[in-house]
N, C-alpha and C positions, 0 to 999 in steps of 0.2 A: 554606630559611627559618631551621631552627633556627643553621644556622653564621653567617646574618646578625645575627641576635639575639646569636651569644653573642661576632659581633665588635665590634658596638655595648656590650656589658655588658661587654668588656675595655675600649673606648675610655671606657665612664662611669668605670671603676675605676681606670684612671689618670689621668683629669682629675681625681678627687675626693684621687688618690695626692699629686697636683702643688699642687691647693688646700690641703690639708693641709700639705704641707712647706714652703709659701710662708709661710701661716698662721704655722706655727712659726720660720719666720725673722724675721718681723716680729716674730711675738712677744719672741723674743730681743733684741733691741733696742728699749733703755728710756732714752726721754732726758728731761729736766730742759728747762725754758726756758735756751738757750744752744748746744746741741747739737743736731746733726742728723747727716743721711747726710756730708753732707762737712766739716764744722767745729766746731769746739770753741770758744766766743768765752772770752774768759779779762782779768779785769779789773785793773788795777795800779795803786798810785799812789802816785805818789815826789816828795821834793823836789827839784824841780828848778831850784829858785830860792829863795832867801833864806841862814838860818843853816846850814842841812845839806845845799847843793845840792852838795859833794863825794862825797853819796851817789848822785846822780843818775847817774851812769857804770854802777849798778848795774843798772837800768832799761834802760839804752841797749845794755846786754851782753843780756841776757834777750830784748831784741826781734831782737837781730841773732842769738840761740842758736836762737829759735822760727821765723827765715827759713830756716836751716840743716834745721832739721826737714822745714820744708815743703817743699825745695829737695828733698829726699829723698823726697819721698811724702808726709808727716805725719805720724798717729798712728794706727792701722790705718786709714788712707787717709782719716782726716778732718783738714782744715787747721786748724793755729792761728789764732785771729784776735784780736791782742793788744793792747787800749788801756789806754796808759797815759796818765795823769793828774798835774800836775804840784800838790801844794795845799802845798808853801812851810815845810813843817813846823811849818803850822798849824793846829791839832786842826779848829777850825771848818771851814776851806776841805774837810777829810778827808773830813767827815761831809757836806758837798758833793758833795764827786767821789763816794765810795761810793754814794749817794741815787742820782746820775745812771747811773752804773755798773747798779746794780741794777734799778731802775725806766725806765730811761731805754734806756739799752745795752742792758738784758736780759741779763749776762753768766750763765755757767753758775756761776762762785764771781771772789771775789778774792784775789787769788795774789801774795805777798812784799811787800806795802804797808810800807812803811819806816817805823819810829820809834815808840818806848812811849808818848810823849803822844797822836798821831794813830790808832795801832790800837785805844788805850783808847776814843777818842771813839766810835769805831764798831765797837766789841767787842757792847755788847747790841744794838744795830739788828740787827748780821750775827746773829745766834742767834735773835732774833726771827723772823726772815727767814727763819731757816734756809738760809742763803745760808753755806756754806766761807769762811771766812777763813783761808786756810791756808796754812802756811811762811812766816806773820808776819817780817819783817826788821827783827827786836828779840830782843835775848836776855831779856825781861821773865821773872821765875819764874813771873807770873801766866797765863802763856802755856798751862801745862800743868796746866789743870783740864778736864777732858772731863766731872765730875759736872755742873759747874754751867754751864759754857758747853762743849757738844759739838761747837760747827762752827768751834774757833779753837785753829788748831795752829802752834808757832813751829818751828824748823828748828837754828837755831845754841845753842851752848853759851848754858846761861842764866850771866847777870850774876852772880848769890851765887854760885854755882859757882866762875867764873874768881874773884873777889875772894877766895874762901875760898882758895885754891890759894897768892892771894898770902899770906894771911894764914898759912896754915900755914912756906910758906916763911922769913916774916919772924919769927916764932915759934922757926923749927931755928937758921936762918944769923943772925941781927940780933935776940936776944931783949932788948936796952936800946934799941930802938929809940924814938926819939920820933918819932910819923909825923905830916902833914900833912896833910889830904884837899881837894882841889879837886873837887866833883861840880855839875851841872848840876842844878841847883833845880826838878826834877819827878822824876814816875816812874821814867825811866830814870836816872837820878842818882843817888835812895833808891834800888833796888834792890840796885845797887852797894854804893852804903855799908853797907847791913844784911846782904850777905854779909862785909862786912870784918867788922866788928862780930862777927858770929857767927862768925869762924872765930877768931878775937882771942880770943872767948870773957870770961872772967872779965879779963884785961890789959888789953880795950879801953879801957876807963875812964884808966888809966894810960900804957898809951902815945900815943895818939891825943891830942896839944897842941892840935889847930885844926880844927876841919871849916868849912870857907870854899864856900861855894855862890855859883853866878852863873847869870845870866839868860841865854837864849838872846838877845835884845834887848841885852846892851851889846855896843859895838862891839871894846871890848877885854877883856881879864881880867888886865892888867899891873899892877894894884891891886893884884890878887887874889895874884898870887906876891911880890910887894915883901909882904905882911900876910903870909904862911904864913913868908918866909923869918925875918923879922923873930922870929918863935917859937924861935927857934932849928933847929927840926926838920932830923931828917938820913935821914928817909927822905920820899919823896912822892910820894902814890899820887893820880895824875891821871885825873880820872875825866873825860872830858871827850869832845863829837866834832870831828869833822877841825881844822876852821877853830880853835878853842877850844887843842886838843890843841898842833899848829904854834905857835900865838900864845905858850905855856907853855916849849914847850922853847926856842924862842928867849930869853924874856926870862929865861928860869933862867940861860945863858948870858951876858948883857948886865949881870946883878948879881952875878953869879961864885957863884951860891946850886948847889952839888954835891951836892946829896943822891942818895942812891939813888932812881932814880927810876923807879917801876910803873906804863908806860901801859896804860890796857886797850885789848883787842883792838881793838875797834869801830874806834877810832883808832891798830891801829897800820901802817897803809900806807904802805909805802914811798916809792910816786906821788904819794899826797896830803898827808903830814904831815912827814915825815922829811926828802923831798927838799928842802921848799920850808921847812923849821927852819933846814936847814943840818947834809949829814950829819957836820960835825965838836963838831957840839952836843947831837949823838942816843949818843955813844959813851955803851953801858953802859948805857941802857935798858933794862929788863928788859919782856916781855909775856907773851904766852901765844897759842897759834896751832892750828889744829885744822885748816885748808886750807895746801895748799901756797905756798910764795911763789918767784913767777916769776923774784926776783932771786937766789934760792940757786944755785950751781953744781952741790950734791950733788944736782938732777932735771936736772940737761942732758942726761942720755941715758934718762928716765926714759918711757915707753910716755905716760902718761895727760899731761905735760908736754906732750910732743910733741904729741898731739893737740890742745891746751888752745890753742898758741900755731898750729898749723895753723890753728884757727878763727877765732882772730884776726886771723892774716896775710890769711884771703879774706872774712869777716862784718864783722870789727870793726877793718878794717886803721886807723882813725882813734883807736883808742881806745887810752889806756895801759893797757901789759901790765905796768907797775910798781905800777900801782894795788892794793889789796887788793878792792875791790871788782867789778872783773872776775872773779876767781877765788871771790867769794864770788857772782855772779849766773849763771858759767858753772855752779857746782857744785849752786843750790837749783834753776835750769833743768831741767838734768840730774833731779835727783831726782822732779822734778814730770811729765818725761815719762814714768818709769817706772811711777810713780801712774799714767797717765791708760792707759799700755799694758795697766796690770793690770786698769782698768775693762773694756777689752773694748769688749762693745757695750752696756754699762749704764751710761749716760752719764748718771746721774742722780745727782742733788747726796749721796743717802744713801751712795750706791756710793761717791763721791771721796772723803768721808770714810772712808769701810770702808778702802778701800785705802790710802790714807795713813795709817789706823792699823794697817796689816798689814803693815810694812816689816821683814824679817827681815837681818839681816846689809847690807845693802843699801851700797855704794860708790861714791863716783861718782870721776870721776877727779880731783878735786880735794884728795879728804882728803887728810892725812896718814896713812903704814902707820900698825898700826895702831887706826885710827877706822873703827868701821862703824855705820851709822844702821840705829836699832831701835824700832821705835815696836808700840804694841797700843792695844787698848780700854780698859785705864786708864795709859797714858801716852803722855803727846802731847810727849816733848820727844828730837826725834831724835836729836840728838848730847849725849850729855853727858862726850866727855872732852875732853882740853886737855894739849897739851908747854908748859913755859914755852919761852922763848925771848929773847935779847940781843944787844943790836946793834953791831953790828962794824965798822968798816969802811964799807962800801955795804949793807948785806943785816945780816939776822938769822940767827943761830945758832943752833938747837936744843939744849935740853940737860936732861940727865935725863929718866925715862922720861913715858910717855904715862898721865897721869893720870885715871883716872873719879872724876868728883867731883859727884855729885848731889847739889842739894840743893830743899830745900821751901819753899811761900812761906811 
């Protein structure tokens, strides 16, 4: 009898062994509305129609990066589930899709939403919410306040950054310069300008002839460079996106107006701007680039190159590989999965911020050497350096060193 007893008081001691460590497994896993044992739902929204639907390509890389995931397992064995939303690069339609996203979708955060006027629209909703808005796809300075808004993090070099970069250059090499500015008449536009501005410092006043602003709403902005040229000005810093950026370098050509000419980044795509300018109209552009670009010869044998155009040739064989925007949606993908690896099994909204503010050294294969993404709990802006870069030929040139150039709103 006593050995019956004490095989039943081993078998109670490891059922209670098994309850216990089941206990502790579940317990270990913590998830948020959006998250479960097998998926991750993750919400996006781009224009994919109207003024800025040359960004849309960005979107359509990210879905076809997150198939590739899944294709492979997912993300410790839970699948991506990615909607994306198209609101036209219009703030209102944003605060639309986000509402539906959230309340509707139930997603776990939203992930690279495109553009400073539409992420502004629904900057305090998501913190209200306490819902991630995170890897914002807007270089806005205002991106990188964790005091006051802690669930909206940007990704790419912020806007006064890149402008200051130009502005120091134009300062060393072209200190009589009279410059032009073309910006687009909201947030993303002034941000831009107030990094020239501030990197100009005390000159701005005197060299800057014209600050000429236009609406996303006209159909052209051929006005807009016949009036800057007209100033004389021989230098012209284009602040402008795709559709806007193209429409400029053309018509600079068509009035025979030379100036030195600074496109910023956002627009400066080979696919989308340069090709369809006319690359005999784009010589001597200058930019600035922090991801690699697909048309350079010096990555043809480059490891993360390789990879980058593998995924394209089997995920995204419809899509251009000349585009800048593939290589700016394969590379915040990229970073977003390693965030969500470092979650674990704590799939919960506080965690994705943790981790995306714990990015040390972090690379994905798209930077440039180099660039490495570094974020904490008080700073939310991943990348902050930038090479300038000029255009040659087919393709952009790199030149001079890899600059860190933070700056503040």
């Amino acid at each position: 009898m006593p050995a019956v007893t004490g095989k039943l008081a081993a078998a109670s001691l490891a059922l209670a062994l098994i309850a216990a460590s089941t206990s502790t497994a579940s317990a270990q896993k913590k998830y948020d509305t959006g998250a479960t044992d097998t998926e991750i739902k993750i919400g996006n929204i781009m224009p994919y129609s109207g003024p800025a639907s040359a960004y849309g390509i960005i979107g359509r890389t990210e879905a076809a990066y997150f198939k590739k995931i899944n294709d492979e397992g997912g993300i410790n064995g839970r699948k991506i589930n990615f909607i994306s939303y198209d609101d036209a690069y219009s703030p209102p339609k944003t605060v639309e899709q986000a509402r539906k996203l959230v309340e509707s979708d139930e997603v776990l955060f939203i992930f690279n939403s495109l553009g400073t006027p539409p992420n502004s629209a629904i900057q305090k909703y998501m913190n209200s919410k306490k819902v991630p808005q995170l890897f914002v796809a807007t270089g806005a300075t205002k991106w990188n306040d964790p005091k006051d808004f802690p669930w909206t993090m940007g990704w790419q070099p912020n806007y006064q950054s890149e402008t200051q970069i130009y502005a120091k250059y134009i300062l060393k090499e072209l200190p009589n310069a009279k410059i032009g500015v073309l910006y687009q008449n909201d947030d993303y536009g002034k941000d831009y300008l107030k990094g020239l501005k501030d990197g100009l410092g005390a000159k701005a006043a005197s060299m800057i002839v014209l600050e000429e602003s236009y609406e996303t709403s006209e159909p052209t902005i051929d006005n807009h460079i016949v009036k800057l040229k007209a100033t004389g000005a021989d230098v012209f810093i284009n602040i402008t996106t795709p559709k806007f950026a193209a429409q400029a370098i053309k018509k600079n050509a068509e009035i025979g107006w030379k100036p030195i000419h600074f496109l910023n980044n956002v627009s400066a795509s080979v696919g989308s701007v340069i090709k369809p300018a006319g690359f005999e109209n784009a010589q001597g552009i200058i930019s600035a680039a922090y991801l690699k670009d697909t048309t350079d010869a010096q990555w043809a044998n480059d490891a993360g190159m390789k990879a980058f155009l593998d995924f394209m040739a089997k995920y995204f064989p419809e899509g251009d590989k000349t585009d800048g925007g593939t290589i700016v949606g394969y590379g915040v993908a990229q970073t977003l999965v390693q965030v969500l690896k470092n979650c674990g099994d704590d799939l919960t909204r506080a965690n994705v911020m943790k981790q995306a503010a714990s990015l040390k050294d972090f690379r994905t294969e798209a930077l440039l050497p180099g660039i490495k993404i570094n974020t904490s709990a008080t700073d939310f802006a991943p990348i902050s350096s930038l090479q300038l870069q000029r255009f040659k030929g087919e393709r952009w040139e790199l030149f001079g060193d890899v600059i860190n150039a933070e700056a503040g709103g």
